[in-house]
C-alpha positions as CSV (number, residue, x, y, z in Angstrom):
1,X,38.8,-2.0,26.3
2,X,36.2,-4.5,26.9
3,X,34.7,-4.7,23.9
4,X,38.3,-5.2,22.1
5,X,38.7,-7.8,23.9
6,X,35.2,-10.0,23.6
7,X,36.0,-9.3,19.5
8,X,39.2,-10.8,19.4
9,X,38.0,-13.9,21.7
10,X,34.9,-14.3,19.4
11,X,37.3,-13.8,16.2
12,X,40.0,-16.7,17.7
13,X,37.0,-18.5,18.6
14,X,35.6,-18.7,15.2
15,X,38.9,-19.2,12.9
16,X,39.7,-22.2,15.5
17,X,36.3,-23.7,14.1
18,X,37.0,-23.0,10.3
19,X,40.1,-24.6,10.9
20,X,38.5,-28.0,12.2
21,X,35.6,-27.5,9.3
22,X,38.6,-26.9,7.2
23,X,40.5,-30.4,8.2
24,X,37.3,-31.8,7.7
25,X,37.9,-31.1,3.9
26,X,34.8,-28.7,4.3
27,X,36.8,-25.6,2.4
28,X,33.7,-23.9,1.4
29,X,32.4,-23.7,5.0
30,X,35.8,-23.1,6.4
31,X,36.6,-20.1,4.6
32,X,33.0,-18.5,4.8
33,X,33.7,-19.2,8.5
34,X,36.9,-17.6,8.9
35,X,35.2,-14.7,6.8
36,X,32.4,-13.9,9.5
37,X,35.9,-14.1,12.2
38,X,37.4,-11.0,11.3
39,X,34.6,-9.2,11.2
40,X,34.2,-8.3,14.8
41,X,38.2,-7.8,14.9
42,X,37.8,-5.4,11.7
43,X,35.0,-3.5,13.2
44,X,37.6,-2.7,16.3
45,X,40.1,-1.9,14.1
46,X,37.9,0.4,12.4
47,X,36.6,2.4,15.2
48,X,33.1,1.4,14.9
49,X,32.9,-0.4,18.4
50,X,34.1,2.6,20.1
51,X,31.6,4.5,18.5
52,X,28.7,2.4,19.3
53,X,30.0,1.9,22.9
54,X,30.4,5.2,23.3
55,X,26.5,5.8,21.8
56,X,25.3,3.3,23.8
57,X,25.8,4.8,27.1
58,X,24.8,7.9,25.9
59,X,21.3,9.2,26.9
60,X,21.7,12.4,24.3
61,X,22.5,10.0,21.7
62,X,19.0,7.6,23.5
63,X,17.0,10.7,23.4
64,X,17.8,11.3,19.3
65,X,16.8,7.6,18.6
66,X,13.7,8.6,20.7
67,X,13.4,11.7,18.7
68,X,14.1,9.9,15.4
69,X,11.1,7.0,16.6
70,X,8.7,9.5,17.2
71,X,9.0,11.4,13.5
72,X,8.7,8.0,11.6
73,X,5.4,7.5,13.6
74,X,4.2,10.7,12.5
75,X,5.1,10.2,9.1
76,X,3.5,7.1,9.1
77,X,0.5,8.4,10.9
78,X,-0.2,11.0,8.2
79,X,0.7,8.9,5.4
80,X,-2.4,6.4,6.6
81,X,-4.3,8.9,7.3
82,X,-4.0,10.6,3.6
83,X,-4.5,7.1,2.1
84,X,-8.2,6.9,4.0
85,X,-9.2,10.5,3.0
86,X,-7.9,10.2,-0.7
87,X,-5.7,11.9,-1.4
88,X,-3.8,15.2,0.2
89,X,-6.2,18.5,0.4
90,X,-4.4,19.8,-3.3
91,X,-5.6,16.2,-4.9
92,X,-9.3,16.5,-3.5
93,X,-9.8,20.1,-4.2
94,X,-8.9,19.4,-7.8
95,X,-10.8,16.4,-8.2
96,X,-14.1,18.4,-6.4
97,X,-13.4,21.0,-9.2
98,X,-12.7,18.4,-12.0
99,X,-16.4,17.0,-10.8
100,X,-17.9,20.5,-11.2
101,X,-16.3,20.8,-14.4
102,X,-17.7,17.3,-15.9
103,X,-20.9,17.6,-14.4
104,X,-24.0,15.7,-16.6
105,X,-26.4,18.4,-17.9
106,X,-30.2,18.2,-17.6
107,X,-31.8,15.1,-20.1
108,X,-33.4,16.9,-22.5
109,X,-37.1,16.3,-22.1
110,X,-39.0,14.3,-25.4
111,X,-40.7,16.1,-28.0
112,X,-44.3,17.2,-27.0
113,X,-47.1,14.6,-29.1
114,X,-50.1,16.3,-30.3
115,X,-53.5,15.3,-30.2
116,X,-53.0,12.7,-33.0
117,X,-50.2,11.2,-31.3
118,X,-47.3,12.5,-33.5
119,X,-44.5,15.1,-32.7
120,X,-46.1,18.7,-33.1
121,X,-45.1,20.0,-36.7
122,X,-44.9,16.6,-38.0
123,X,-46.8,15.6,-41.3
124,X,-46.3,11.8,-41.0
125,X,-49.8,9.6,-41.0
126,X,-51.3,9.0,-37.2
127,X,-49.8,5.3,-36.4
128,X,-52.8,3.1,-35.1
129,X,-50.7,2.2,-31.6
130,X,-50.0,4.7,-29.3
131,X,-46.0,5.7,-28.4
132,X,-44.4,3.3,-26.4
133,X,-44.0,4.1,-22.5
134,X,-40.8,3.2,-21.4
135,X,-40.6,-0.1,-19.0
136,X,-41.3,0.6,-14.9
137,X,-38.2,0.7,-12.9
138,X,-37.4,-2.9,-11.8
139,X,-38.6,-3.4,-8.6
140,X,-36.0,-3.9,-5.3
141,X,-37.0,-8.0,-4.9
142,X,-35.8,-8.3,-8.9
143,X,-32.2,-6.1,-8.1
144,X,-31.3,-9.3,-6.5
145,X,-32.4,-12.2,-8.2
146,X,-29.0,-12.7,-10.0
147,X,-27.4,-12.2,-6.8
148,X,-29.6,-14.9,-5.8
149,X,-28.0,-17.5,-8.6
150,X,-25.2,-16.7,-8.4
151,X,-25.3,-17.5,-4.5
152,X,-27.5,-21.1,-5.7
153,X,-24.8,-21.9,-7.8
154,X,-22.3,-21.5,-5.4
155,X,-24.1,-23.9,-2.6
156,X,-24.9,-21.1,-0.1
């Protein structure tokens, strides 16, 4: 009964002001005014602030909002927790098989030189330099010299 009435006082309320906006040749304002009026008095009509008066002092309908808080926190819980891992168990199980699958085989090793310095079986004249070796590994102060520019170029 209460609530019935604060609606229609806020409703009179607010078409008195869209009728001064209105006689201030402000029709625009004025009817969007008058528009957001009869919404409290339709939601009475309709039944809807009965409902939510009469959910509002409920504590079984409290205890379902509480209820209905708590699942979202668990759904959001796991869902961050899913993101961190990668992935739900299915996903990383297939990608740990998909890995096994894929996996790089052994390099196969050069072809063994003879005493001449050419591949075993090969007929080819004995070249004057002996086979390349590959280049050393670049040492750990060299991994970060263009790190180093890139920082120099940047002023830090």
């Amino acid at each position: 009964m209460i609530a019935e009435t604060v609606c229609s006082a806020v409703s009179a309320a607010g078409l008195g002001i869209a009728a001064v906006t209105a006689y201030r040749r402000r029709f625009l304002a004025a009817a969007r005014i008058a528009a957001y009026s009869l919404v409290p008095v339709a939601l009475v009509m309709t039944g809807i602030v009965g409902w939510l008066t009469r959910t509002a002092f409920s504590p079984t309908a409290w205890a379902g909002f509480g209820l209905l808080g708590c699942a979202w926190v668990l759904f959001a819980a796991t869902r961050a927790v899913e993101r961190r891992r990668g992935g739900t168990r299915k996903e990383r199980r297939a990608a740990a098989r998909a890995a096994a699958q894929d996996a790089v085989a052994p390099a196969v090793p050069a072809p063994s030189l003879g005493a001449a310095g050419r591949p075993a079986g090969s007929t080819a004249r004995p070249s004057a330099t002996p086979a390349s070796r590959p280049a050393p590994a670049p040492r750990a102060e060299e991994d970060f010299s263009d790190i180093e520019a890139i920082l120099k170029k940047h002023g830090i």
